[in-house]
VMD Tcl script that draws the C-alpha trace (Angstrom):
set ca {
  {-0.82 -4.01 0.62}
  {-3.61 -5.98 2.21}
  {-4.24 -3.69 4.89}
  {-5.18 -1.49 2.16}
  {-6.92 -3.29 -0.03}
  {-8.58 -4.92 2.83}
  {-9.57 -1.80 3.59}
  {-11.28 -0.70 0.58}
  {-12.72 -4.11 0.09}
  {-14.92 -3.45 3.39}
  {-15.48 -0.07 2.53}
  {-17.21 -0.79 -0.58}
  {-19.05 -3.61 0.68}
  {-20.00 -4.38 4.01}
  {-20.20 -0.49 4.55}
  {-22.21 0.34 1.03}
  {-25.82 -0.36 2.50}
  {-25.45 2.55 5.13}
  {-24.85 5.36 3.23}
  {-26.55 4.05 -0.26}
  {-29.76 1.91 0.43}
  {-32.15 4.96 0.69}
  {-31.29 6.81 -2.40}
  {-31.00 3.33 -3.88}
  {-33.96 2.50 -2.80}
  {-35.73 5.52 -3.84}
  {-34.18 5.32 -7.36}
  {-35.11 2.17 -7.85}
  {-38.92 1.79 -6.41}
  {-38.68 -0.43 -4.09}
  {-38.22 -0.11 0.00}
  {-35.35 0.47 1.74}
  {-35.42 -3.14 3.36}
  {-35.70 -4.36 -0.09}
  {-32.08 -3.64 -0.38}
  {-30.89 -4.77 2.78}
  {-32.62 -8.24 2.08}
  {-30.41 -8.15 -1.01}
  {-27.30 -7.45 1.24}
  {-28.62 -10.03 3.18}
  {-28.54 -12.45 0.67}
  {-25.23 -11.96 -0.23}
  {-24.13 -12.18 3.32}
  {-25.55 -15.93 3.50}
  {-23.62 -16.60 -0.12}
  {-20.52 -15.35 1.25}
  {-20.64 -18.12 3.98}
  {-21.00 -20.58 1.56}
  {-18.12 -19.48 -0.79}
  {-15.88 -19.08 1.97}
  {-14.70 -22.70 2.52}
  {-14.26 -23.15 -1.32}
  {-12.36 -19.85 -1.17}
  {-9.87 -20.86 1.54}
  {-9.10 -24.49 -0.09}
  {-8.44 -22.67 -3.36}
  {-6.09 -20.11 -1.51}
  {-4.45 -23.29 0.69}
  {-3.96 -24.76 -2.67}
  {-2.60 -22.22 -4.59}
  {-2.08 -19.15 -2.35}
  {-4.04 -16.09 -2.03}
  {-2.85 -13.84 -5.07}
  {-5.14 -15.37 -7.53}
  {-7.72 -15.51 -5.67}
  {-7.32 -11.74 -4.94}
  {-6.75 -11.23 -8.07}
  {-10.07 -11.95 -9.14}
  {-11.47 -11.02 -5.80}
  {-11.21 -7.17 -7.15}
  {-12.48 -7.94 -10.78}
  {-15.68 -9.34 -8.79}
  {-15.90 -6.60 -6.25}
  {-15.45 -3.72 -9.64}
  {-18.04 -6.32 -11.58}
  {-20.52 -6.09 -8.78}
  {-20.24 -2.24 -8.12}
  {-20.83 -1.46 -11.71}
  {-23.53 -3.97 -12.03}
  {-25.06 -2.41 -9.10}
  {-24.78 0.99 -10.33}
  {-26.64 0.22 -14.04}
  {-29.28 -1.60 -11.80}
  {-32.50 -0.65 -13.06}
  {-34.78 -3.03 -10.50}
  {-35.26 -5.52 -8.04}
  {-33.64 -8.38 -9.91}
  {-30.79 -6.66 -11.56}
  {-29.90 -4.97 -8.08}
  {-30.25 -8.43 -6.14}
  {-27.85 -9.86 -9.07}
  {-25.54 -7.25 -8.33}
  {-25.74 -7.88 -4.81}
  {-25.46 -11.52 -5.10}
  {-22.02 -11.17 -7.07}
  {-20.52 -8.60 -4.45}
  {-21.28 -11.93 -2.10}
  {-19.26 -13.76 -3.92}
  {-16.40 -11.74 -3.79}
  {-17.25 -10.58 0.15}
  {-16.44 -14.49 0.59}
  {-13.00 -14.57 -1.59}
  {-11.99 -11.22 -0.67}
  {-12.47 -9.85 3.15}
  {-10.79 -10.59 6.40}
  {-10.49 -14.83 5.76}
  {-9.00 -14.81 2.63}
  {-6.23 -12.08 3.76}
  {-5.56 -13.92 6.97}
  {-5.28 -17.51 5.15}
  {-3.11 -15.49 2.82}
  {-0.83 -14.31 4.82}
  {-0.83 -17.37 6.75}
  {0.23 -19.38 3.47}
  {2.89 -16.96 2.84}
  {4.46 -17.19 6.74}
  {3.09 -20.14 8.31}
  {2.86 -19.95 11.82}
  {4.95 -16.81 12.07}
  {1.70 -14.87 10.67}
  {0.47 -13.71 13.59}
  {1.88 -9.87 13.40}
  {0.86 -9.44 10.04}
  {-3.13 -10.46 10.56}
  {-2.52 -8.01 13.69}
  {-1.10 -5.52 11.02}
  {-4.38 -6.12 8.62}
  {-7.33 -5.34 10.94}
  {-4.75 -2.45 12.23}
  {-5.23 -1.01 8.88}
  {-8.43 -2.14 7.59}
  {-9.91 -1.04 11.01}
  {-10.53 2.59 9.15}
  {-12.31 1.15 6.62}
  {-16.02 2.22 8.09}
  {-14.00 5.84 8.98}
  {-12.88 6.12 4.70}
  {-15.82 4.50 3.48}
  {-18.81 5.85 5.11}
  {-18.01 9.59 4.34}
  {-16.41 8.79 0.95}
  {-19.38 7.13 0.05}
  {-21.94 9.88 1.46}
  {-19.23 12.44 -0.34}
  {-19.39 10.05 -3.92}
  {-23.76 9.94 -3.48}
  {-23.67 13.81 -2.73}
  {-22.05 14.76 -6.11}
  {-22.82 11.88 -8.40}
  {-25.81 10.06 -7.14}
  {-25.72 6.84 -5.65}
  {-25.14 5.41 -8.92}
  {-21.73 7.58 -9.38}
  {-20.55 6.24 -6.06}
  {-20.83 2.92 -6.91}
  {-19.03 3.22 -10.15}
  {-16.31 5.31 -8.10}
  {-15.39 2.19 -5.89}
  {-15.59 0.05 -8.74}
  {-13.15 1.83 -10.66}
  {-11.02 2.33 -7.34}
  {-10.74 -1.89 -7.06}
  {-9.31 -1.67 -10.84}
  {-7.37 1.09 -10.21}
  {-5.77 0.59 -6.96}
  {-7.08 -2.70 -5.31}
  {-6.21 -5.06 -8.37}
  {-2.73 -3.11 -8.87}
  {-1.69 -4.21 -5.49}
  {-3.37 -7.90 -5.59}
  {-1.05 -8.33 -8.39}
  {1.88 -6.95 -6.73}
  {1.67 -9.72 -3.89}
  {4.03 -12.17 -3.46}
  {3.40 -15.59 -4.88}
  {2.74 -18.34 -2.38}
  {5.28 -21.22 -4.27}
  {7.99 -18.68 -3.76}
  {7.31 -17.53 -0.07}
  {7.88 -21.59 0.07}
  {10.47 -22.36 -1.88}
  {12.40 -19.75 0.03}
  {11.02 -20.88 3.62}
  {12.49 -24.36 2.73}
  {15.62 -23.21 2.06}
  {16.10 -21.44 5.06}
  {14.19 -23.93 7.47}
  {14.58 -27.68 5.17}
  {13.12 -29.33 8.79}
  {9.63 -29.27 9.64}
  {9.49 -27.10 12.71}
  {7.11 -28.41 16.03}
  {3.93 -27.08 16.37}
  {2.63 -25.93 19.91}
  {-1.01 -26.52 18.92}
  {-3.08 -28.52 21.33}
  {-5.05 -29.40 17.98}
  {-2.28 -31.80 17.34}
  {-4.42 -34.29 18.98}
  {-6.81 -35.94 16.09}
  {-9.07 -37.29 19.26}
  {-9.84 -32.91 20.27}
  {-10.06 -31.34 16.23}
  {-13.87 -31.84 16.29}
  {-14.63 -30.43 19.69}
  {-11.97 -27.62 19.72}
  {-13.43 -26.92 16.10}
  {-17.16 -26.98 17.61}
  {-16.25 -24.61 20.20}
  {-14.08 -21.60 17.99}
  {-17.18 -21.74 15.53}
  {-19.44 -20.89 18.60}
  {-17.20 -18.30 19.49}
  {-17.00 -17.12 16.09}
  {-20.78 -17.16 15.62}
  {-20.97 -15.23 19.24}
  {-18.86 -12.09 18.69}
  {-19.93 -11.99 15.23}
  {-23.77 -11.65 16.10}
  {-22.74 -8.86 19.15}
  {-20.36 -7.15 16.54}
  {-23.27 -6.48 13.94}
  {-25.89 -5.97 16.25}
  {-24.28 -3.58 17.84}
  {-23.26 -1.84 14.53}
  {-26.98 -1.34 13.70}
  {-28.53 -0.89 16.86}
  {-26.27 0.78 19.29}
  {-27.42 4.28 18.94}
  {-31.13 2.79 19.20}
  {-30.15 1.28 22.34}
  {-28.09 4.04 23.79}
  {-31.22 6.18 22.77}
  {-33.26 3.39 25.53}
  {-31.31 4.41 28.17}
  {-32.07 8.23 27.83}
  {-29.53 9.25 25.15}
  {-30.11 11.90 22.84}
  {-29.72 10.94 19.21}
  {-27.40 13.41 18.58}
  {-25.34 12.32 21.74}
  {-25.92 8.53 20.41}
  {-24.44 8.97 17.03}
  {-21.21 10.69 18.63}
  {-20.73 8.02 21.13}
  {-20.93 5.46 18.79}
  {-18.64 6.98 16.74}
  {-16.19 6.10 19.38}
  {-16.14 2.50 18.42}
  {-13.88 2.84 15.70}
  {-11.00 4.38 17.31}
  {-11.35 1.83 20.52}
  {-11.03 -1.04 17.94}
  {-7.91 0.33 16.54}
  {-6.78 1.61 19.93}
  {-6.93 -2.70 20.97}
  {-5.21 -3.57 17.87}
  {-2.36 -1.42 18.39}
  {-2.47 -2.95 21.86}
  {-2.09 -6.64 20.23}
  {0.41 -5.51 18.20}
  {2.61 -3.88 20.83}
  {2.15 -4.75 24.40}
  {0.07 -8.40 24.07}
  {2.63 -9.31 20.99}
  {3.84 -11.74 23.00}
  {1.37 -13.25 25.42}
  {-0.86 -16.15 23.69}
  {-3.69 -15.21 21.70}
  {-5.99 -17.13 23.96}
  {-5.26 -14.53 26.77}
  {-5.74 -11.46 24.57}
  {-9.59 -13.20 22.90}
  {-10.58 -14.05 26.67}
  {-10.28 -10.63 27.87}
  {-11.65 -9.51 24.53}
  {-14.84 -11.27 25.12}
  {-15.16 -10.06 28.58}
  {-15.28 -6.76 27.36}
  {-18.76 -6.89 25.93}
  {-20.41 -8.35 28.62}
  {-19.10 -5.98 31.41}
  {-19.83 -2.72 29.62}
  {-23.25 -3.69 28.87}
  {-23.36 -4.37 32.50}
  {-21.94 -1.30 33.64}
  {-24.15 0.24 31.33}
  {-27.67 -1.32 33.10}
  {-26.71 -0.65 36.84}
  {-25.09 3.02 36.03}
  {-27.36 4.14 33.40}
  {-26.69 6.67 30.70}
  {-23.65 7.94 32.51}
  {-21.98 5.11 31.38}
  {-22.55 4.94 27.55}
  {-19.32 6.86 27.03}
  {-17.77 3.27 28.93}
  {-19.84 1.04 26.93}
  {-19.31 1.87 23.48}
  {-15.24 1.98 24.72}
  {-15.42 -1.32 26.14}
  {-17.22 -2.89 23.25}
  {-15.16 -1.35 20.55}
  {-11.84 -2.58 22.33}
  {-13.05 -5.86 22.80}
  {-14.54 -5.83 19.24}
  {-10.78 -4.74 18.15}
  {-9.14 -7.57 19.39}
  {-11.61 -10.52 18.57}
  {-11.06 -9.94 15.24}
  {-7.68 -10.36 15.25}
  {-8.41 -13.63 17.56}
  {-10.58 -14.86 14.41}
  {-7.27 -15.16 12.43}
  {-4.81 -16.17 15.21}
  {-6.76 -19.05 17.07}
  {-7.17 -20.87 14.58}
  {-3.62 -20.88 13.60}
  {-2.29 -21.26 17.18}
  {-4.91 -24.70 17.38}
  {-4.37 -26.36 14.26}
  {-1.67 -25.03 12.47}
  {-0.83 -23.37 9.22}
  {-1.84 -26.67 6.91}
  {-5.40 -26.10 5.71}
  {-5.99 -22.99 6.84}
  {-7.63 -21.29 4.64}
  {-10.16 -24.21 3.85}
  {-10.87 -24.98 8.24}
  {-11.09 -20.69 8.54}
  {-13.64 -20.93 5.70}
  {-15.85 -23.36 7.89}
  {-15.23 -22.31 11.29}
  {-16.30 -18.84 9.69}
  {-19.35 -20.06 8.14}
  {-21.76 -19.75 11.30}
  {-20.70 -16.90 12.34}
  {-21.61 -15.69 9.00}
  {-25.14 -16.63 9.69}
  {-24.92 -15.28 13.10}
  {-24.27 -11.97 11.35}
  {-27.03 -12.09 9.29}
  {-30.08 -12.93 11.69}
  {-28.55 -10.53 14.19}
  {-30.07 -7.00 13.45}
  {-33.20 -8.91 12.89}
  {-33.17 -10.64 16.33}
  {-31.70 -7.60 18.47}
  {-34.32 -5.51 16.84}
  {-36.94 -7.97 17.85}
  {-35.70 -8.38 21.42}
  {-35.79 -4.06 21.57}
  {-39.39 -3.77 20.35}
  {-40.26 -6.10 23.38}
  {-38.01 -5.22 26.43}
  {-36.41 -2.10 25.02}
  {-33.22 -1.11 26.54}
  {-33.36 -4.62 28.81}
  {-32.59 -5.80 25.09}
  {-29.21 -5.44 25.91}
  {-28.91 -8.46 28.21}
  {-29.15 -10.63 24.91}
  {-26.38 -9.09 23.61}
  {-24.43 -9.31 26.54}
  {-25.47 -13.02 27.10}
  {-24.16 -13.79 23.85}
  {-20.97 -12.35 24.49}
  {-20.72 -13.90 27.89}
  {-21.17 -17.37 26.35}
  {-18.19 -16.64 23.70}
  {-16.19 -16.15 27.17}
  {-17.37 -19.03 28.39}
  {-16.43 -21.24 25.38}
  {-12.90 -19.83 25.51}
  {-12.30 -21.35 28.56}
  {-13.66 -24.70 28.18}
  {-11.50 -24.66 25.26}
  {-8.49 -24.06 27.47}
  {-10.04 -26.84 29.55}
  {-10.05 -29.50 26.81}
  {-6.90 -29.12 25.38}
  {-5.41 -29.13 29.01}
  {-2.92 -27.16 28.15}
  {-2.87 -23.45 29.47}
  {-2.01 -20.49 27.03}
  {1.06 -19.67 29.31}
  {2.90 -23.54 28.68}
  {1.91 -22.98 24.88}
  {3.53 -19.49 24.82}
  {6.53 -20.87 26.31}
  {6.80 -23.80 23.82}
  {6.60 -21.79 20.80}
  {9.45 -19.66 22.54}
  {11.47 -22.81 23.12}
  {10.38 -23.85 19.49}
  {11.99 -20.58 17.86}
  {14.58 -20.75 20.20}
  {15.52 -24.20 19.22}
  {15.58 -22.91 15.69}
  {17.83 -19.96 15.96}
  {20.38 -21.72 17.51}
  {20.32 -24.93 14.54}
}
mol new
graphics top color blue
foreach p $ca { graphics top sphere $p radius 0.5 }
foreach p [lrange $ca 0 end-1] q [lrange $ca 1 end] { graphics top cylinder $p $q radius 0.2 }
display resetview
């Protein structure tokens, strides 16, 4: 049910700009960057809501807060698609931020991880499995919804679609008290927790350094998702040859999450979001010494890498501190990388117009440090992800046989 509604949640959100800000734009007088200023905006409020969000959903557990989640995602559609100017349309905007930071990735992890504690782990895998289609629905359901209706139509299609289908199954979730009462029952002792977060003296600094990593893939993932044909296009691409490569991104990112959920099931998340951030890096610098030969490589490498830090966003966290507070510590941890998404398209772009396709060492810099931080983080806890791995066997071990 998340998967799905995660799905059209991103869609209808995060995906809208690409396929509606021109006609929008056109409609509506103003310039096309007019609109993605607005998305922009909301972006930045989504950051800010997100804490609140996750306290609210460590509090009380995430079906209310889905729940309304899809009345402010339908609210903000149709608000956007009666928009008659600048202010109504930012308005709009400004309310789909609200319920971008109640209602996308965070809040279903934090809700799952509520419902299942530290056990969690599949079904955040299972999430972004599904919800990793959502640009592949959305971006021709939306150019299909702006061909026959306007772009006006299409946005009062995926509003109805969260009241038809994405508040349905909100409502159908499982309440939070219950998943407890019934986790109590079967487990009345506290189980151990194999999180090297334990330590009050390492929170801050082990918090400090998953925000940075946060903030890092973040920035390459959405610079990336507006540039990378531009860039491919530096290093002698054809458009036409750009926009099919990149179009290979998708299926690598769901390619790596059926990889997390099968073959890396069992080794420690920290493994899996090292080699994840590699990935980056090393295509982009395949893709400078080789040259266009390589793009096919590139986008591969970043899409599979891409795949499986987003899964890391939702499983680190949990593996370091725990399931208490979740929601509330993945709200702030998430909250730079929120900005990081943000200023990224502006600061790629700028870095293009000046070295062109050298550009692409930023990028790759930036992913390199995420790397980087993962290991120091390893490091500080001095604990390595194979002795944590083998005491959360001996934990469930422990617990089977009692």
């Amino acid at each position: 049910m998340l998967g799905t509604t995660q799905t059209l949640a991103w869609a209808s959100s995060y995906y809208l700009p690409a396929m509606l800000a021109e006609p929008m734009a056109r409609s509506l007088g103003v310039s096309t960057s007019t609109v993605f200023a607005a998305f922009s905006l909301a972006l930045v409020l989504s950051a800010l809501v997100g804490p609140l969000a996750g306290h609210l959903i460590d509090r009380r557990g995430g079906r209310p807060v889905l729940i309304g989640t899809s009345v402010l995602f339908a609210g903000g559609l149709g608000l956007l698609a009666l928009a008659q100017g600048t202010v109504s349309m930012g308005a709009a905007w400004l309310l789909l931020g609200i319920g971008m930071g109640c209602g996308l990735y965070e809040a279903a992890f934090s809700t799952v991880v509520r419902l299942y504690g530290q056990d969690a782990r599949a079904a955040i895998t299972g999430i972004t499995l599904i919800a990793g289609f959502a640009s592949t629905v959305g971006w021709p359901l939306s150019a299909w919804l702006e061909a026959h209706f306007g772009w006006r139509g299409a946005c009062a299609g995926w509003a109805t679609l969260h009241l038809l289908v994405g508040l349905p199954l909100n409502i159908l979730l499982p309440s939070a008290g219950a998943a407890a009462s019934e986790q109590h029952a079967a487990d009345p002792e506290p189980s151990p927790t194999a999180s090297p977060a334990a330590d009050p003296a390492g929170t801050g600094w082990t918090t400090t350094l998953l925000a940075c990593v946060f903030a890092a893939t973040w920035f390459v993932s959405t610079a990336m998702a507006v540039h990378l044909p531009r860039l491919l296009q530096g290093f002698g691409v054809s458009l036409a040859a750009a926009v099919g490569i990149g179009t290979l991104v998708g299926p690598a990112q769901v390619c790596a999450r059926v990889l997390e959920f099968g073959l890396l099931r069992r080794a420690h998340p920290l493994w899996s979001a090292r080699l994840a951030a590699l990935a980056h890096p090393i295509g982009a610098l395949v893709l400078l010494t080789v040259g266009p030969a390589a793009a096919v490589a590139f986008a591969v490498l970043h899409g599979l890498g891409n795949g499986i830090l987003t899964i890391a966003k939702g499983t680190l966290p949990l593996v370091f501190f725990g399931a208490s507070g979740y929601g509330a510590r993945q709200g702030w941890l998430m909250m730079p990388a929120r900005i990081a998404q943000v200023s990224a398209p502006l600061l790629l772009g700028i870095a293009i117009d000046a070295w062109g396709r050298d550009a692409l060492w930023l990028s790759a810099g930036v992913g390199a440090s995420a790397f980087f931080a993962l290991i120091v983080l390893r490091a500080h806890t001095g604990r390595t992800p194979a002795t944590l791995t083998l005491e959360a066997e001996q934990s469930a071990s422990s617990k089977a046989s009692s």
